[in-house]
N, C-alpha and C positions, 0 to 999 in steps of 0.2 A: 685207145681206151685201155688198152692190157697195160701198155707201158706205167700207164696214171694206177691202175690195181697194181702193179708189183711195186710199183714206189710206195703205197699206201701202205702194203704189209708188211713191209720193211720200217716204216718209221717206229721210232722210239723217240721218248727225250733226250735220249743221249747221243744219237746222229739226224736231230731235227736241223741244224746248222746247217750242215752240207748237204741236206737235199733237199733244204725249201726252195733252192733256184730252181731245181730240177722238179720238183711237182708242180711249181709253178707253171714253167714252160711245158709239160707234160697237158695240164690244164686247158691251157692256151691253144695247145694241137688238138684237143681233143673236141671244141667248140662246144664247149655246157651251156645252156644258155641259164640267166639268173639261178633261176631254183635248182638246177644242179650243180651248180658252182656252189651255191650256197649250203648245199648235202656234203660236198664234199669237206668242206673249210667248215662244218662240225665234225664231222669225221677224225680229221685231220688235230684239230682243239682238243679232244677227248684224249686221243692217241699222245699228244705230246705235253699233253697236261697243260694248257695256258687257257686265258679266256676266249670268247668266242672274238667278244670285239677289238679283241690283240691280233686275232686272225686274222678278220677282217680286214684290218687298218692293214698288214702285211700286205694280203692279195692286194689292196687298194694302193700300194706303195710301188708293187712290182708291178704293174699294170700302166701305174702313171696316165695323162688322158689317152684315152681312145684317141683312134683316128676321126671316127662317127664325132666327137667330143669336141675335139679340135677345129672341127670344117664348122659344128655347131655353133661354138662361138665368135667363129671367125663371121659366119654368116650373120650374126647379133649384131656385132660391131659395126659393121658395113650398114647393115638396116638402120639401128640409132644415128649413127653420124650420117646417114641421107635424111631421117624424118627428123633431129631433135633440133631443138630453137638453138640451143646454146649449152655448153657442158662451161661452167664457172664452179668459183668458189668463196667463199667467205672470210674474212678477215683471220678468225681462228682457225683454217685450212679445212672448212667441211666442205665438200664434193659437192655441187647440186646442180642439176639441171633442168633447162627448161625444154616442156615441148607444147605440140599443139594437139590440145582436144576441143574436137563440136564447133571449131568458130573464135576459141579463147587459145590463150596459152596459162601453164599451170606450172606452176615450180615443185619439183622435189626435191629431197636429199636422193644422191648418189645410193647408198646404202639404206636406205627406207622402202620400205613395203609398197608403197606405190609405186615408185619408179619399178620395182621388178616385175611387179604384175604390168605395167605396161608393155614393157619390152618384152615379154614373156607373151604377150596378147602378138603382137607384131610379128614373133617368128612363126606363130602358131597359123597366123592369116596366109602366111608363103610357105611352109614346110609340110600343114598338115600333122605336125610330132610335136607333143609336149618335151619342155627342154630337161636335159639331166644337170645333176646340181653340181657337178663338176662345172658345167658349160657355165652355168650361173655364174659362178664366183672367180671365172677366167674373165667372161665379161666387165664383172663390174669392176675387178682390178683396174684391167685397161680402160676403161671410161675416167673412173677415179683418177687415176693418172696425168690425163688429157682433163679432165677438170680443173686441178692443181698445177699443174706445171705448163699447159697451154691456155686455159681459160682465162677472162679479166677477174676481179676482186668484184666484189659487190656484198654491201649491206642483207642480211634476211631480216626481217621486222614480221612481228606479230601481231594480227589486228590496228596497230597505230604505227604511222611515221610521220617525217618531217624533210620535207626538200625543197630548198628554193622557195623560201617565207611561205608556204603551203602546208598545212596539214592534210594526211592521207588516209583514212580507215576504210580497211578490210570489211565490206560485208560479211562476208565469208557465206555469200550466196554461190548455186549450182554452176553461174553464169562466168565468175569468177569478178565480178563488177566491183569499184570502189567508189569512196565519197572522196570526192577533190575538192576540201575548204579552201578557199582565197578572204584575201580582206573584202574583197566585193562578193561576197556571197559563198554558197554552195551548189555542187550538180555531181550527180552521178556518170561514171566514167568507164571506161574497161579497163581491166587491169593491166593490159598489154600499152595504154598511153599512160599510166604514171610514173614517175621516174625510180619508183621504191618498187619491192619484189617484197611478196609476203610468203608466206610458209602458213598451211595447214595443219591443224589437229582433226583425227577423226572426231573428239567428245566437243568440238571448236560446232556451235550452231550459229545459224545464217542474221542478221539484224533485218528488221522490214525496209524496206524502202522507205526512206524520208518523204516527209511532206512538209509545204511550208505553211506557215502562217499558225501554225500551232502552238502552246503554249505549256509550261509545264506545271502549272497549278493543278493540272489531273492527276497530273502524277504524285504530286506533293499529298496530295487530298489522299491515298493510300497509304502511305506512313505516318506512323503514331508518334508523329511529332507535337509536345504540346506546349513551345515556346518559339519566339522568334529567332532565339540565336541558333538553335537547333535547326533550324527551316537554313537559316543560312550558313553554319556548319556542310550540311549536306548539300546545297548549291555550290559554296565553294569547294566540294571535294568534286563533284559531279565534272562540273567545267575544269577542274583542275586534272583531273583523269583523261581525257581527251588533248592536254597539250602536249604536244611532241617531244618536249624535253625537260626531266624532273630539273627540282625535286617536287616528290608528291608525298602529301602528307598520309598520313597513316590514320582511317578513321576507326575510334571506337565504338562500337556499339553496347552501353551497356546496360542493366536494368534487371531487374528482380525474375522471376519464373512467369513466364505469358504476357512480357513486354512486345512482344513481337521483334524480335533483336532479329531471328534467323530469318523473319518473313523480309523485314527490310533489306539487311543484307543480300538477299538474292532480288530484290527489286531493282536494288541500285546497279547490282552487278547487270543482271537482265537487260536494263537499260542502254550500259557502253559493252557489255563483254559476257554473251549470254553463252555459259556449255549447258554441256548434259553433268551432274552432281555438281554444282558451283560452287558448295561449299564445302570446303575439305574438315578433316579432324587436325589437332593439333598436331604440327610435323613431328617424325621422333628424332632427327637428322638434321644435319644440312645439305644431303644427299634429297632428301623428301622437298625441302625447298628450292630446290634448284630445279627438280624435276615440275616444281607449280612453276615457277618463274619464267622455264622457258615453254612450258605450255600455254599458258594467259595472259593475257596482258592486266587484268584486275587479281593479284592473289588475296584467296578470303579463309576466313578460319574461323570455325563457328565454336562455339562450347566452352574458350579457355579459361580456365579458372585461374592461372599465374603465366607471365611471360618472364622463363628464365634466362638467366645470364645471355649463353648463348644464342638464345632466339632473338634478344633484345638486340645484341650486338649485328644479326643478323638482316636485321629486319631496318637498321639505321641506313647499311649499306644496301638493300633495297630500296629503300625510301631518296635517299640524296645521290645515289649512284655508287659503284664500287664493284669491287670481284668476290663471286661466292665459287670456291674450288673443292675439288676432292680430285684423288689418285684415281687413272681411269681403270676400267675393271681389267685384269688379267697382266697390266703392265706394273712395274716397279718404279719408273721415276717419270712415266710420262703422268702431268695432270691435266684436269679439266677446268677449264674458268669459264665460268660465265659473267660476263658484263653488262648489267641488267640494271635499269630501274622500271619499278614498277608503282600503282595506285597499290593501298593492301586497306581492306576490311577486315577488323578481329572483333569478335564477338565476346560478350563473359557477364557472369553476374555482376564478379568483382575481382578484379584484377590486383587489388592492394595496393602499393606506392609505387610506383612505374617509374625506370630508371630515367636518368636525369636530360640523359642523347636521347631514348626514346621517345621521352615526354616532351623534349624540343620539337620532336615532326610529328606529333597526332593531336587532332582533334579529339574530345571527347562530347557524346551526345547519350544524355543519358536520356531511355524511354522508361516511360511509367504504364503500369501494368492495364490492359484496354479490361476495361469492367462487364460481365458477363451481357449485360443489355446493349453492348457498344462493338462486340463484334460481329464480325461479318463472314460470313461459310470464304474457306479458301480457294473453291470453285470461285464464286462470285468475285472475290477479288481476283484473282487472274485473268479472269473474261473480261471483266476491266478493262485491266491492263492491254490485254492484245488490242482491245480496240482505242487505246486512244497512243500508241506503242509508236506509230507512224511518226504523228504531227508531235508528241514530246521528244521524239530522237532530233527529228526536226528544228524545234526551241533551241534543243540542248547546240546544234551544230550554229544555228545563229547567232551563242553566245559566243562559239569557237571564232568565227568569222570576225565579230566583234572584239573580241579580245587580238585578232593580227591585224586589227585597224587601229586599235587603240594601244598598241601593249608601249610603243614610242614614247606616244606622247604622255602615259600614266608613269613611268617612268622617269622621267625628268621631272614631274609635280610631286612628284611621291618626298615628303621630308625624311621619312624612314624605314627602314624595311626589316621584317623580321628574320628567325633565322632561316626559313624555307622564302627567300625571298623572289626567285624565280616564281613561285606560286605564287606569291602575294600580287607581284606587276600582272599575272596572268589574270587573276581572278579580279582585279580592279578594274583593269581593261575590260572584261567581259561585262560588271556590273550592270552596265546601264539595261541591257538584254536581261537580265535573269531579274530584273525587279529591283536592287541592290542600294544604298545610299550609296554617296561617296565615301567611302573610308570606310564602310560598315563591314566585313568582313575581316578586314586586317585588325579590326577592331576588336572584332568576337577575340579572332586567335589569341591576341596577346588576353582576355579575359582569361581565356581556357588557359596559357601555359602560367598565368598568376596563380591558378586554381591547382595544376599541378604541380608549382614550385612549392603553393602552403602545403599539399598531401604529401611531399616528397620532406619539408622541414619538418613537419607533426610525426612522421613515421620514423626517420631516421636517427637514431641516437647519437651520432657522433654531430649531426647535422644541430638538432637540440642542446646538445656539450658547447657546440663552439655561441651561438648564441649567448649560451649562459658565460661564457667565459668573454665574453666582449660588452655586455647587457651594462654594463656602467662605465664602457670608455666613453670618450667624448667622442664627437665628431671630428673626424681627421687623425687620429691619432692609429697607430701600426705598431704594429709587432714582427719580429722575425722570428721563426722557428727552425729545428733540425725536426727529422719528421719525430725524434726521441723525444725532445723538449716538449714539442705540440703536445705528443701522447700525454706525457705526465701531468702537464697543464689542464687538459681535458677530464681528464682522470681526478686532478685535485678539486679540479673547480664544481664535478659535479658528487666529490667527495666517496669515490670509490678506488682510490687507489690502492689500498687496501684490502678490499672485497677479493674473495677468493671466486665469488662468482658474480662476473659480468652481465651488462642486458643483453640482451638477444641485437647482433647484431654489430655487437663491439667489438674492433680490430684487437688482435690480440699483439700484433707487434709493430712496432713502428714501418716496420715495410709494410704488413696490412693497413695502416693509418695511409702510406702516401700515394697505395691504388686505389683506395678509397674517395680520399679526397676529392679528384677531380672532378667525379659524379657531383658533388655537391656544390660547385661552383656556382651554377646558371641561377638556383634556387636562394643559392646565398647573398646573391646579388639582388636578386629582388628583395630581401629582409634588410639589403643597405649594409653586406658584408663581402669587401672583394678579400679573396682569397685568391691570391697567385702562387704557382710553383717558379722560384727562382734558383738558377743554377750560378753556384759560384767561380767569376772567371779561373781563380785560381787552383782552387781544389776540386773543381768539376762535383760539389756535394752538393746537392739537392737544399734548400731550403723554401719553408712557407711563409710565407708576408700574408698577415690579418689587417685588416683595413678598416675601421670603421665609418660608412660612409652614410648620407642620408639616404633613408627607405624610401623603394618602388613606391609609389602612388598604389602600385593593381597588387601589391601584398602585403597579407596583415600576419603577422608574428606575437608570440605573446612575448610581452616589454616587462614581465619583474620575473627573477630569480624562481619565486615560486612555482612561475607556473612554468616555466623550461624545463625545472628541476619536475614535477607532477606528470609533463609530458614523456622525458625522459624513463623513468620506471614504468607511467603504465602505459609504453609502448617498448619497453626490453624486455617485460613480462617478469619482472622481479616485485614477490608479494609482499616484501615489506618497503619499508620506505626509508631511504637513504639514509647514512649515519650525516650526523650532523659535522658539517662543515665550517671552519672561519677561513678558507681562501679568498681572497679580494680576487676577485676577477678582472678586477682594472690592474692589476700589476703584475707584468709579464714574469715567468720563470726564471731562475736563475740562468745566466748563460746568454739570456736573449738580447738582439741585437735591436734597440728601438730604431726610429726613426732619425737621422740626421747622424747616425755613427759611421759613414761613409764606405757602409756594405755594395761592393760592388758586383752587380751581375752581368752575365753575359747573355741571358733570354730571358724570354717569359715563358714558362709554360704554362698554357693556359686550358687546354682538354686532351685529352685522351695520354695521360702521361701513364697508365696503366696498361699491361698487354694485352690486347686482343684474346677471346677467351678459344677461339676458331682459327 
C-alpha cells in the first residue's frame, strides 16, 4: 500500500504515461477490492486531469479478464453446450438457439434478453454467484460463433409459416403449442413437432385455443360494416392474412370521426395477430417500419391522414414482398435487410388520391359513422369478442384448410387473375367456407381498383391533360412522344403553356413528366388509355406511345374537353379558369412519330421506370 501512495503523489499529467503501468501493477499487489479500487481511479482522474470513465476503461484495459472471469465463462460454455437443443442460425447470419423449458423447447436470439437470462439462471443453479458482464459477452461471443459457423441454416418465422403444403401458426401460448392446418383439417401440435421455428415478442399475446364447428358471422356482427362488398372485403383480407405466402393486400379502413375505423382495426388484428398497443401511429422512418415488420406478422396504423411518397413505396414492397434496409447502428458499410411480407391495416379519415402501385394492392372499405342509439359500451363489445374468439379463430382456420384443398383446382378454372393474384387463387379457394359466391370476391377487388383508378384520374392533373389531349382520337390510333414533346403537348392541349403558374401537381420538366408517368399507367388503362415507355434501340432515348384504346367496362372518365379541362383547374387549385385554347387534341405535336413510321424499339417499360424514393 506505501508503494500505491508514493506513486499516487508523484503523479502529474505530465508523467501520467510512464506510471500508469506501474500504479496499475502497484493496485493489483495491493488487493483493493471494488470500492477501493474505485477511490483510487478518482483519485488518480482528478490528479491527471482526464474523465473518470477514461480511467476506468484504462484499469479495465490493464486488467483484461480476470482469472475468476475466465473459468466463469468457460464454465457457461460447457453448461450451454450440455443443456441447449441446438445453437443455429438464419439465413441473414443471426445466432439463435434453441433450448428446453417445463417440457417444450423455445428459440432465441443468440444476443437477446432471453437467451442471457437463461444461461445466466443455469450458472447461478451450479455456482451459487451471479455472472460479471465480462463473463457475459466472452460467453455469448463464443456461442455466436458455434451458431454461425457450426450450426445448420433455418428459417425464424413470426406467428405464420408455410412447409410441406401445411400452414403453421404460433399461438404464442405459455406451452409454446401451434396450429398445424393440412387440406384435411386442423389440430393443435407442440412446437418441437412442426418443421418451422418461431421467434417471440415480449408485446406478442397468446390466441385461444381453436374450436371447431364455429362460425364467423359473430364476428362480422361486431364491425360496422354496412354493405356486402365490405363484409367481403374484410373476409377476404382475413383468410388472405393467414396464407403462408404473399402477396397481401393492404386494407383501408376509412370513414368520417366515430366510424369505428380503430375499434375495427384492432378486431381484425385481434383475431389473426393480437399484441399489447396493436395499433401503431404513423411511422416517421423506415427504420420504424422495419422495427413493426419484424415484430408482427399484421402491421396496422391508425390515424393517417396522407400516405407519402416514401411510405407508399414502402408499404408496396411489404404488401407483394421485397427488402426494407437501413445501415446498422455503429457500423459504416455493413447493412440490415429485412425480407418481409406482411397483411398491413391503415386507418384515416381521408387519405386523398393514393398512388397508383399502392392502390393496385389495397382494398378499400369505407365505414359510416354508428349513430349515437347504435352504439355499444367498449366493455361489452370486447366481452363479446373473447367469448365467441375460440370457434371464430376456428371458422377462420377452416377457411385456411379449405383454401390448401382447393387453391389447385381454383387455379386452373380461374380465366383471370388480378394483380395481387396469389391472393386472389387463395381467397377463391377458401370461398366456399366463408360464405363466399364463386367469383365474388375477385370481383369486389377489381370494383374497388376501378374506384381508385377514377380517384386517381379525377385527382391527378397531368392524368386529366392526357385524357384531354386523346378525348377526340379515334380508336386505335397512337402517338409517340420525347418526354419534351409529351410535356408541350399537355401543356397546349390544356392551354397553359404559357401560364407562368401551373396546377398543383404539374411536372415542371420533362424529366418530372417521365417519373411521373408511370404512376399513371394502371388508371389510364382503365379510361381505355395505354401509355408505354418505349426505349429506342438505337439512341437508348426514352420515348412515350399514347394509345387510344376502348374503355374498361369498371371505369367511367369524363368524355368532352369541358369537363377534363373543369377537372383539371379545380383540382390544381388555380382560381381562374384557363386561357382559352384552339389546340386540336387529335393532332400530335410537331416532331411526333405516328403510328406505321417504322419506330423501332427495343422494350417496353411498363412500371416503375422512376427511382425508388428509399
Amino acid at each position: 500500500m506505501d508503494e500505491l501512495r508514493e506513486i499516487l503523489n508523484e503523479l502529474s499529467p505530465e508523467n501520467w504515461t510512464e506510471h500508469k503501468v506501474a500504479l496499475f501493477e502497484a493496485m493489483v499487489l495491493a488487493g483493493l477490492d471494488p470500492v477501493e479500487a474505485e477511490a483510487v481511479l478518482k483519485e488518480v482522474a482528478r490528479k491527471v486531469k482526464v474523465t473518470l470513465e477514461a480511467m476506468r476503461q484504462a484499469w479495465r484495459d490493464f486488467l483484461g479478464p480476470t482469472k475468476r472471469e475466465e473459468a466463469a465463462a468457460r464454465t457457461i460454455v460447457d453448461l450451454v453446450l450440455e443443456e441447449v437443443v441446438e445453437l443455429w442460425h438464419t439465413p441473414v447470419g443471426e445466432a439463435w438457439a434453441t433450448v428446453p423449458r417445463d417440457g417444450h423447447v423455445e428459440h432465441y436470439p443468440v444476443r437477446g434478453r432471453e437467451f442471457r437470462a437463461w444461461f445466466a439462471g443455469l450458472y447461478y443453479a451450479k455456482e451459487r454467484k451471479p455472472l460479471y458482464a465480462q463473463a457475459v459477452q466472452d460467453v455469448l461471443a463464443v456461442l455466436e460463433a458455434k451458431a454461425l459457423y457450426e450450426g445448420q441454416e433455418h428459417e425464424v418465422h413470426t406467428r405464420l409459416a408455410g412447409c410441406g403444403g401445411k400452414v403453421y401458426l404460433d399461438l404464442s401460448r405459455p406451452d409454446w403449442s401451434v396450429v398445424e392446418i393440412s387440406p384435411d383439417g386442423w389440430h393443435v401440435i407442440p412446437a418441437h413437432e412442426a418443421p418451422v421455428r418461431f421467434r417471440r415478442r415480449r408485446y406478442q399475446k397468446p390466441l385461444p385455443l381453436p374450436k371447431p364447428g364455429g362460425s364467423l358471422s359473430p364476428f362480422l356482427d361486431l364491425l360496422p360494416l354496412q354493405e356486402r362488398r365490405d363484409v367481403v372485403l374484410v373476409l377476404g383480407w382475413l383468410v388472405g392474412a393467414l396464407s403462408p405466402r404473399g402477396p397481401y393486400p393492404i386494407l383501408i379502413l376509412s370513414g368520417e370521426k366515430g366510424a369505428g375505423k380503430s375499434t375495427t382495426a384492432r378486431l381484425l388484428k385481434a383475431l389473426v395477430d393480437p399484441q399489447e398497443a396493436p395499433l401503431r401511429a404513423e411511422p416517421r422512418n423506415i427504420e420504424d417500419l422495419m422495427v413493426a415488420a419484424k415484430g408482427s406478422w399484421v402491421v396496422s396504423y391508425d390515424n393517417l391522414s396522407k400516405v407519402p411518397e416514401w411510405l407508399s413505396d414502402a408499404l408496396c414492397r411489404l404488401s407483394t414482398g421485397g427488402g426494407l434496409s437501413k445501415r446498422e447502428l455503429y457500423t459504416n458499410d455493413e447493412e440490415f435487410v429485412l425480407e418481409a411480407q406482411r397483411p398491413v391495416i391503415l386507418t384515416g379519415i381521408a387519405f386523398g388520391a393514393i398512388r397508383d402501385d399502392l392502390a393496385d394492392r389495397s382494398m378499400l372499405v369505407h365505414l359510416t359513422r354508428v349513430e349515437e342509439g347504435e352504439r355499444r359500451p367498449e366493455r361489452e363489445l370486447w366481452e363479446t369478442f373473447e367469448r365467441i374468439y375460440p370457434e371464430a379463430l376456428g371458422a377462420l382456420l377452416d377457411a385456411v384448410s379449405m383454401a390448401l384443398r382447393r387453391r389447385e383446382e381454383v387455379r386452373t378454372a380461374m380465366p383471370s387473375l388480378p394483380r395481387l393474384a396469389d391472393w386472389a387463387i387463395w381467397v377463391e379457394a377458401a370461398a366456399p367456407a366463408l360464405g363466399l359466391k364463386a367469383g365474388e370476391a375477385v370481383e369486389v377487388f377489381y370494383e374497388v381498383q376501378a374506384e381508385f383508378d377514377q380517384d386517381l384520374l379525377d385527382a391527378d392533373p397531368v392524368a386529366r391533360a392526357i385524357l384531354l389531349l386523346t378525348v377526340d382520337w379515334p380508336e386505335g390510333y397512337q402517338a409517340t412522344y420525347t418526354a419534351s414533346e409529351l410535356l408541350a403537348a399537355l401543356e397546349r392541349a390544356v392551354g397553359i403553356e404559357e401560364a407562368r403558374i401551373k396546377p398543383s401537381g404539374w411536372p415542371r420538366t420533362p424529366a418530372g413528366l417521365g417519373r411521373h408517368l408511370p404512376r399513371l399507367q394502371s388508371a389510364l388503362r382503365g379510361a381505355g388509355i395505354r401509355l408505354q415507355g418505349e426505349r429506342d434501340r438505337h439512341t437508348k432515348n426514352l420515348r412515350w406511345r399514347l394509345e387510344k384504346g376502348r374503355k374498361a367496362t369498371t371505369a367511367t372518365t369524363a368524355t368532352t374537353a369541358d369537363d377534363v379541362l373543369d377537372e383539371i383547374f379545380l383540382c390544381g387549385g388555380l382560381s381562374s379558369q384557363p386561357p382559352q385554347t384552339t389546340a386540336t387534341t387529335a393532332e400530335p405535336p410537331q416532331g411526333e412519330l405516328p403510328s406505321g413510321t417504322g419506330f423501332a424499339v427495343d422494350a417496353v417499360v411498363a412500371v416503375d421506370v422512376y427511382p425508388p424514393s428509399l
